[in-house]
TIZA-257253 format. One line per 5 residues: number of its first residue (from 1); their letters; for each residue x, y, z of N, C-alpha, C, O. Coordinates in steps of 0.2 Angstrom, whole numbers. Each point is the difference from the previous one (the first is absolute). Example, Ala and Ser with C-alpha at 12.3 -4.5 7.8 and 13.67 -1.06 7.14 Angstrom:
BEGIN
1> as> 66 -28 39 -4 6 0 4 6 0 5 -1 3  -7 6 -7 4 6 1 -4 5 3 3 6 1;
end
This chain:
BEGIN
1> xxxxx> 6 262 -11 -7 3 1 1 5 6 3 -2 5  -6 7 -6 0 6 4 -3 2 8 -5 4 1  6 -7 2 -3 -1 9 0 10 4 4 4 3  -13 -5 -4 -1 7 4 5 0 4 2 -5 2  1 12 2 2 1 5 -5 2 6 -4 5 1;
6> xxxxx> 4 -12 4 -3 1 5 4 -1 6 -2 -4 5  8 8 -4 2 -1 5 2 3 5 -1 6 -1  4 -9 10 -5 3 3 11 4 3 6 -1 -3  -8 4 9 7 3 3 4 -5 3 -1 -4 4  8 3 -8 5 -4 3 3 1 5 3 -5 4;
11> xxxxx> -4 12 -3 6 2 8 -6 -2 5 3 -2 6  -9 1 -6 -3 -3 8 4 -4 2 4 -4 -1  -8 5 7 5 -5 6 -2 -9 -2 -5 -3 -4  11 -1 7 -3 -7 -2 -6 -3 5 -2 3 6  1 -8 -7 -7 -3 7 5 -6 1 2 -4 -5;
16> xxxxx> -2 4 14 5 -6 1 1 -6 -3 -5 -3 -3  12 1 4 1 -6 -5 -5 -8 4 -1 -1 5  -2 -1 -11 -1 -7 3 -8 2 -2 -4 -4 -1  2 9 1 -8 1 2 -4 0 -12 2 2 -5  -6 -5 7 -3 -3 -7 -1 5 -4 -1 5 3;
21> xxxxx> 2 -4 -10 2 7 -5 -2 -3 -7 1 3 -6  -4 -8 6 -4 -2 -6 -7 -3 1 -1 -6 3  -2 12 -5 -8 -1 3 -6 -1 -3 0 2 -6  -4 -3 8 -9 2 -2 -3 0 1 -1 -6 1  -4 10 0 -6 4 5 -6 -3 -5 0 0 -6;
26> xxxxx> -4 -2 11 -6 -3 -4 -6 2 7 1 2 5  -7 -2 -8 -7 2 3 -5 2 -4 1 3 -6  -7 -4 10 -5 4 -4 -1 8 -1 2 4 4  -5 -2 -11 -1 5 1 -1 5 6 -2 -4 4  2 9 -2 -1 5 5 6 -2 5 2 4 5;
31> xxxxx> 3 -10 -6 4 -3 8 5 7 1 2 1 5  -1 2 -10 4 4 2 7 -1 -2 5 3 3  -4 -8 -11 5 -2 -2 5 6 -2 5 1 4  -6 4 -9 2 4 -3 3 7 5 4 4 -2  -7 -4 9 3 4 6 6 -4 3 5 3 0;
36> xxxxx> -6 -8 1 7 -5 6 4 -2 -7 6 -3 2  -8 3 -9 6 -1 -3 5 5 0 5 1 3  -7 3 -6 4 8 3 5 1 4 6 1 0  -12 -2 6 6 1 7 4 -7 1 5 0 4  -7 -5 -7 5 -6 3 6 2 -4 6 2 2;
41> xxxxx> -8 -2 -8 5 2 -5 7 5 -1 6 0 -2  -10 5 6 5 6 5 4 -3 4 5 2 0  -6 -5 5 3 -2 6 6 -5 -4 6 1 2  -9 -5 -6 6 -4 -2 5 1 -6 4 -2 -4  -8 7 4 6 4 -7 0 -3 -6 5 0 -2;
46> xxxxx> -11 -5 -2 -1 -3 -4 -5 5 -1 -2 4 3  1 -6 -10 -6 1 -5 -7 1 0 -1 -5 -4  -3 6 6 -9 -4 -1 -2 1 -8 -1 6 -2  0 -12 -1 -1 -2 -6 -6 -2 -2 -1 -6 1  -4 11 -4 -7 0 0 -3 -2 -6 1 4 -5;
51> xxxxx> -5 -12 1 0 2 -6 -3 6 -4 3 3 -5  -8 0 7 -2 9 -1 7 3 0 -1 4 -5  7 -3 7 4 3 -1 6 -1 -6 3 4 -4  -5 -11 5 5 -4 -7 -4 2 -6 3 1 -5  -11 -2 6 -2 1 -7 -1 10 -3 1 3 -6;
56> xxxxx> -2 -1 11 1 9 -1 8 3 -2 1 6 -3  3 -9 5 4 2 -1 4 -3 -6 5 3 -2  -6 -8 -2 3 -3 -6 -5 3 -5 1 1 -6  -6 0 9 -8 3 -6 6 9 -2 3 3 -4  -5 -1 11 4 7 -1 6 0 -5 1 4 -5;
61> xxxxx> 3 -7 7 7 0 -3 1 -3 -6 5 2 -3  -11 -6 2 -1 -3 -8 7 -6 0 2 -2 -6  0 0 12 5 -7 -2 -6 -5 -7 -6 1 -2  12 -6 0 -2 -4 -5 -10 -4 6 -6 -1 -1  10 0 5 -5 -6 4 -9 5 2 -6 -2 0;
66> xxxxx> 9 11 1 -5 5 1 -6 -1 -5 -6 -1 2  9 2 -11 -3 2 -2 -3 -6 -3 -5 1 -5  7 -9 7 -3 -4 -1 -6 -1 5 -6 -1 -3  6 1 6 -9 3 7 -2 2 -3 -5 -2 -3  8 11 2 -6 3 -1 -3 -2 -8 -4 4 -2;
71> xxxxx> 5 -7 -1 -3 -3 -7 -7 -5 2 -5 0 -3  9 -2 10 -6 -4 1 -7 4 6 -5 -1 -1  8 6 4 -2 5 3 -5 3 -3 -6 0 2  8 1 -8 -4 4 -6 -7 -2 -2 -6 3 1  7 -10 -2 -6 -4 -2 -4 -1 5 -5 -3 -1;
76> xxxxx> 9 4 8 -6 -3 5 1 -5 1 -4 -3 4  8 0 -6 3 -8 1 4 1 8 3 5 2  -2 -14 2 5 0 4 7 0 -3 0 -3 -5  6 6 8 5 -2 -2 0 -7 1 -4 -2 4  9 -3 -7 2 -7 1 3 0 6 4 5 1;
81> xxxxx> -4 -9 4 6 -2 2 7 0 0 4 0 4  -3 -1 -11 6 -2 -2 3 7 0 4 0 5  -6 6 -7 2 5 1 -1 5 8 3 4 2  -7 -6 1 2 0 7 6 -3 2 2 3 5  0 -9 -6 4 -3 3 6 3 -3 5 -2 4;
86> xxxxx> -4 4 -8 5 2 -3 1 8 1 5 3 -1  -10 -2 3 4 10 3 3 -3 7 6 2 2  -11 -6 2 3 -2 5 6 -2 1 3 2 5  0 -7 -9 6 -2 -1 6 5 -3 6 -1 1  -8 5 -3 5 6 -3 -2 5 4 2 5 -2;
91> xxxxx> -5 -5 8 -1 5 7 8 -3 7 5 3 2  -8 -9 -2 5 -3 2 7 -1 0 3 -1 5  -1 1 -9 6 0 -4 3 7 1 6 1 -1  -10 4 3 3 6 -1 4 1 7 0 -4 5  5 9 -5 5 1 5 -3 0 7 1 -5 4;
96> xxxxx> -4 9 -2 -5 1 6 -2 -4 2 -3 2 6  1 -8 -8 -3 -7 3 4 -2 0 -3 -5 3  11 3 -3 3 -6 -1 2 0 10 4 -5 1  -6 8 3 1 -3 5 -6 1 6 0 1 6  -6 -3 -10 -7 1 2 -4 2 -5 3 4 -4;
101> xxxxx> -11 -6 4 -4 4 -1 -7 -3 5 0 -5 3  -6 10 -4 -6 -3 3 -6 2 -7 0 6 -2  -2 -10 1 -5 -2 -6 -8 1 3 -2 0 6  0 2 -10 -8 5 4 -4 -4 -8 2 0 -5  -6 -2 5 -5 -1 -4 1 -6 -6 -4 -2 -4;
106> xxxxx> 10 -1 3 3 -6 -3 5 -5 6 3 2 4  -4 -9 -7 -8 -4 -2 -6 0 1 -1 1 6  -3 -1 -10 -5 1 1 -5 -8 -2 -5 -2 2  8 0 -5 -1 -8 -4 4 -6 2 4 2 4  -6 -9 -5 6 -4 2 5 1 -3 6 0 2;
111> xxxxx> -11 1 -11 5 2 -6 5 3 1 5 -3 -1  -6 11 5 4 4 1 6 -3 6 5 2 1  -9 -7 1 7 0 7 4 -5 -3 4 -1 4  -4 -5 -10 4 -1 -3 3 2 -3 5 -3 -2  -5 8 0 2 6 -4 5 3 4 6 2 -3;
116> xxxxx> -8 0 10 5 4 3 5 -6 1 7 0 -1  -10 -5 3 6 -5 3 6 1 -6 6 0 2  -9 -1 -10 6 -3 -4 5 8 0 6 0 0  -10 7 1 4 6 0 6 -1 5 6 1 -1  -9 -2 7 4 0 7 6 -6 -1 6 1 1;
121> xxxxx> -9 -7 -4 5 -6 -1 7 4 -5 6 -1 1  -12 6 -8 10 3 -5 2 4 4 5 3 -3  -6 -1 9 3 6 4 3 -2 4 4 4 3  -4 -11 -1 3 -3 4 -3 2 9 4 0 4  -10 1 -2 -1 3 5 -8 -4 2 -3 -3 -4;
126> xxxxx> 1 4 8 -7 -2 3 -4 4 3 3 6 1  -9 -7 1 -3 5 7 0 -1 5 -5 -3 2  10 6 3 0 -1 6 -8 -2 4 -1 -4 5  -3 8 -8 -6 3 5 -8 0 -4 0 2 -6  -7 -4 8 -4 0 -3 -4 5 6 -3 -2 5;
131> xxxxx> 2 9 -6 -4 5 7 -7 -2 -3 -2 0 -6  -1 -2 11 -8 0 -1 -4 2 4 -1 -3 6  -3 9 -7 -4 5 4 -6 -4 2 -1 -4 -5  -2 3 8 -5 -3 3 -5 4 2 1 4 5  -8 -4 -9 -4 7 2 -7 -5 2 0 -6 -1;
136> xxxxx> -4 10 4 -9 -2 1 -5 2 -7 -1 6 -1  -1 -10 -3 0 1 -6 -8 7 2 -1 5 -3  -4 -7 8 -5 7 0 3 6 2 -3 5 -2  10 -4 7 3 5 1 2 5 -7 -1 5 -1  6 -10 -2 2 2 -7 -5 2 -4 2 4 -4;
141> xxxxx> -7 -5 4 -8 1 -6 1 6 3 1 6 -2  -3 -7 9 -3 8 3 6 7 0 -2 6 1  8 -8 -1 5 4 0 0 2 -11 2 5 -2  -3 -8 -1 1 2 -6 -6 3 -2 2 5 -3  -8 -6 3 -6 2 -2 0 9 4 -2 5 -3;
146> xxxxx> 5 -5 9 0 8 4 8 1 -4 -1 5 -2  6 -6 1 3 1 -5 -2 5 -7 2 5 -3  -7 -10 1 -3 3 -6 -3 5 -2 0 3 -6  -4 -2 12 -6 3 2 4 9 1 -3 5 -2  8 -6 6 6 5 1 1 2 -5 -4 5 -2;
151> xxxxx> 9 -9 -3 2 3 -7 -4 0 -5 1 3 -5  -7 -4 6 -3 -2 -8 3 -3 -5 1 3 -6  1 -13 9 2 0 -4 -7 -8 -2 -1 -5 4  -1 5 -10 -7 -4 -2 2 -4 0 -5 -4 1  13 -2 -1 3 -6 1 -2 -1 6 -2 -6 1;
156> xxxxx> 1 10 3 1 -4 9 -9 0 2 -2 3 4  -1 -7 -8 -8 -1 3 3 -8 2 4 -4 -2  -11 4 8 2 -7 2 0 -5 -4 5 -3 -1  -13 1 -4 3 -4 -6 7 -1 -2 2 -6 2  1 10 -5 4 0 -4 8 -4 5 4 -5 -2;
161> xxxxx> -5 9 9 5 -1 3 -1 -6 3 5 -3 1  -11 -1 2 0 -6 1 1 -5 -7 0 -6 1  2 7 -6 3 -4 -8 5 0 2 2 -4 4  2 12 -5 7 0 1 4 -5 4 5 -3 -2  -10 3 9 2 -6 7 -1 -8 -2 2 -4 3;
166> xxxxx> -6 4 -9 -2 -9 -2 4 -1 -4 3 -6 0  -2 11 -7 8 -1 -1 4 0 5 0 -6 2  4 9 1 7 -1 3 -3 -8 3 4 -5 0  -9 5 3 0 -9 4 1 -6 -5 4 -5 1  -7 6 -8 0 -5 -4 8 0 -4 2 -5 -2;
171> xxxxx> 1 12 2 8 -1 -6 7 2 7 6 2 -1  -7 -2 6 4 3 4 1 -7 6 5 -2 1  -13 -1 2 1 -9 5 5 -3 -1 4 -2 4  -3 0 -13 4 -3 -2 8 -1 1 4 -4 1  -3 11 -2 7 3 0 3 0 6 6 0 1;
176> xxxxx> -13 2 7 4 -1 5 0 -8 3 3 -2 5  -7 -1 -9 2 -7 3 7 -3 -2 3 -4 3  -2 7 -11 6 -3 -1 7 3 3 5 -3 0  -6 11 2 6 1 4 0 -2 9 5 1 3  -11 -3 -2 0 -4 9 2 -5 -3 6 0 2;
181> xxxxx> -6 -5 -6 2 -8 -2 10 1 2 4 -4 3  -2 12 -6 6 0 1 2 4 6 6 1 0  -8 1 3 1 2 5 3 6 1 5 2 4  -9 3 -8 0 6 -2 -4 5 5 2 5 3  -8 -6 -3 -5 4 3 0 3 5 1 -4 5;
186> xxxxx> -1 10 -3 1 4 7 -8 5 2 0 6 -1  -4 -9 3 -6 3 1 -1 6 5 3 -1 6  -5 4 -7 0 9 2 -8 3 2 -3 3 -5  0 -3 10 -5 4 1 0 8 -2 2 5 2  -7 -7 -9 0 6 -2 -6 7 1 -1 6 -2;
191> xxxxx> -3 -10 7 -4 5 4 3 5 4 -3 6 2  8 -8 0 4 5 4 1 6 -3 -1 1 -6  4 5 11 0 8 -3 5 -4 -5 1 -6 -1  3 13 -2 6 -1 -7 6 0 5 4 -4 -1  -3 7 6 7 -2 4 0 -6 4 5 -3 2;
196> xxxxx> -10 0 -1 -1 -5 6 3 -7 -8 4 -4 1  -8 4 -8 3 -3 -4 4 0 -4 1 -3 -5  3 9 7 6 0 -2 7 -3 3 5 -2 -4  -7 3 10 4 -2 5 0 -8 0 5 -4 0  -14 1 1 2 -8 -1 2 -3 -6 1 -6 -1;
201> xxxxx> -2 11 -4 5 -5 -9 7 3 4 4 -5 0  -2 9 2 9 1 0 0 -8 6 3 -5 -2  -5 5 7 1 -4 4 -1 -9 -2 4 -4 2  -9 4 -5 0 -8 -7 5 -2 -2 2 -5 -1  1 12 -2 6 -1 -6 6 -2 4 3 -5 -2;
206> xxx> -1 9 8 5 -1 5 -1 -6 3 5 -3 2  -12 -1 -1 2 -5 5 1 -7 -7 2 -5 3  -3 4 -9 0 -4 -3 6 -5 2 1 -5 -4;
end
């Protein structure tokens, strides 16, 4: 089976030894997830693994697993899980992750994080780290809705955006209770500017 090319620069420097390199950034809508994966991801010379990036880029490239989505894409239907969990698992596997990655948007389900477990268990490796942004849920309403209002973009009305936020409470509570049970979770004031919380996800990771 044919595995998009998503990979990032080998020659970056490494991020010191000891410090956590198998990860996953978790928060509500607006925390600012898909910025601090980026720059974390930079710093430690791993990957940031988006599923938006996993699913654009097997759709583009027509892998076996792509043009199986978009079949379902087509109709308007959800992709299954099972096919999520399996680009995910054929992302992982690939050369550039094998000595880290940081996961942006997967688990999203318990389902899903059994799922990762059994992937991580055939790879023989674990997640060092569970990052969790911590935001003030009426700041985020108000920070996204003037977002919106900016771009034009018709998603970002407060309705809409306070769902979004009762989903992430109801399919997302779960998954961090079950990585505090393990003693994963490293909580991060996500109110903070973008260097002030980037600085304390590097500093979480290092004091683990």
């Amino acid at each position: 089976m044919t595995s998009p090319d998503l990979s990032t620069d080998s020659t970056s420097p490494q991020a010191p030894a000891g410090i956590a390199r198998r990860l996953l950034i978790v928060g509500p809508p607006g925390a600012g997830k898909g910025t601090q994966a980026v720059r974390l991801a930079e710093s430690l010379s791993i990957p940031a693994i988006s599923t938006g990036d996993i699913f654009r880029a097997n759709v583009s490239q027509e892998t076996e697993l792509g043009v199986l989505a978009k079949s379902y894409m087509d109709k308007g239907e959800y992709v299954p899980d099972s096919v999520t969990n399996d680009m995910v698992r054929s992302r992982l596997a690939e050369a550039d992750a094998q000595d880290g990655f940081l996961l942006d948007g997967y688990p999203r389900t318990l389902d899903q994080v059994g799922a990762l477990d059994g992937v991580l268990t055939e790879l023989g490796t674990a997640l060092d780290a569970v990052l969790l942004l911590e935001v003030e849920t009426e700041a985020v309403v108000a920070r996204l809705v003037a977002r919106g209002e900016e771009q034009g973009r018709s998603d970002d009305t407060e309705e809409t955006i306070r769902r979004r936020l009762d989903v992430y409470a109801e399919q997302t509570a779960p998954l961090i209770d079950v990585y505090d049970g393990r003693g994963l979770v490293r909580r991060v004031d996500g109110m903070a500017s973008i260097d002030e919380v980037t600085a304390a996800l590097q500093e979480a990771l290092a004091a683990r």
